[in-house]
C-alpha positions as CSV (number, residue, x, y, z in Angstrom):
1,X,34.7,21.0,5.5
2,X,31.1,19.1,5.4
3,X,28.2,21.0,6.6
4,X,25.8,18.9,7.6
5,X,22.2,20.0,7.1
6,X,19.5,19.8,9.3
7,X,17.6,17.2,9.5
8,X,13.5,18.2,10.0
9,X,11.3,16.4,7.7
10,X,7.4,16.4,8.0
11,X,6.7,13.6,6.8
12,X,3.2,13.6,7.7
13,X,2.5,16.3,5.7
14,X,4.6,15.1,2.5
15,X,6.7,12.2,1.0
16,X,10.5,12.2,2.0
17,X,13.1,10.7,0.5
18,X,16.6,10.1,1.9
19,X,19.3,8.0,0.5
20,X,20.5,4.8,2.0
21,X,23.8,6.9,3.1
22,X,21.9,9.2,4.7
23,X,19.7,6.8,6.3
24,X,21.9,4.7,8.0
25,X,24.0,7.7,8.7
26,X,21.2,8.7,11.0
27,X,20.8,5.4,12.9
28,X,24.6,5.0,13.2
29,X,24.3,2.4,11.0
30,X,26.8,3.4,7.9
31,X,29.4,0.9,8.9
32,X,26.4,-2.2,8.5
33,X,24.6,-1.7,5.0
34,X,23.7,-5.3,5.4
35,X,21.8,-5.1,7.4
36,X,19.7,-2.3,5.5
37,X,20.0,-4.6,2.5
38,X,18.4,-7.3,4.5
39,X,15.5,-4.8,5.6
40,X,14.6,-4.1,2.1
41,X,14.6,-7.5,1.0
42,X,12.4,-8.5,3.8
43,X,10.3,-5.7,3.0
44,X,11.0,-4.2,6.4
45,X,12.0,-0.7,5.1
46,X,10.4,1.0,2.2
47,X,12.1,2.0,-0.7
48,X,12.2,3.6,-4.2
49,X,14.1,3.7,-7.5
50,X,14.1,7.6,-8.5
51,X,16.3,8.3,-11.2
52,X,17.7,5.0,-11.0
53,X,18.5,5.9,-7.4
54,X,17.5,3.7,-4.1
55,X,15.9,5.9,-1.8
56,X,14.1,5.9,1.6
57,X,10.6,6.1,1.8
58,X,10.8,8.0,5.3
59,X,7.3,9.1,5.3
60,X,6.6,5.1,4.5
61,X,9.2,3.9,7.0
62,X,7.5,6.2,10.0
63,X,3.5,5.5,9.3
64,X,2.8,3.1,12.2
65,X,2.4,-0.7,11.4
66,X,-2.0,-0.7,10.0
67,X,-2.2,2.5,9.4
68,X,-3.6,2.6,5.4
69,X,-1.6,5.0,3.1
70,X,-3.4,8.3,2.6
């Protein structure tokens, strides 16, 4: 049996990573990767290579749209 772990990031306080999987788990969006494939190439959701794994920049993905990077 899975146990899922909580999910309570703070992003404003720190950069957060989740994987794609995770990601779209959380938007009920694991049965359309497309579509997240699309978001990336469009530059729509933030990503980065660690460890030659694709990960969500959630702290990216969650600063309102003008906001500079701190």
């Amino acid at each position: 049996m899975k146990v899922e772990e909580p999910f309570s990031p703070a992003p404003e306080d720190e950069t957060y990573y989740l994987s794609l999987e995770r990601f779209a788990e959380l938007l009920g969006m694991s049965d359309q990767p497309e579509v997240l494939e699309e978001w990336i190439a469009n530059g729509k959701l933030p990503t980065r290579v660690i460890a030659g794994h694709r990960l969500v920049d959630l702290r990216a993905f969650l600063r309102p749209e003008g906001k500079p990077k701190p």
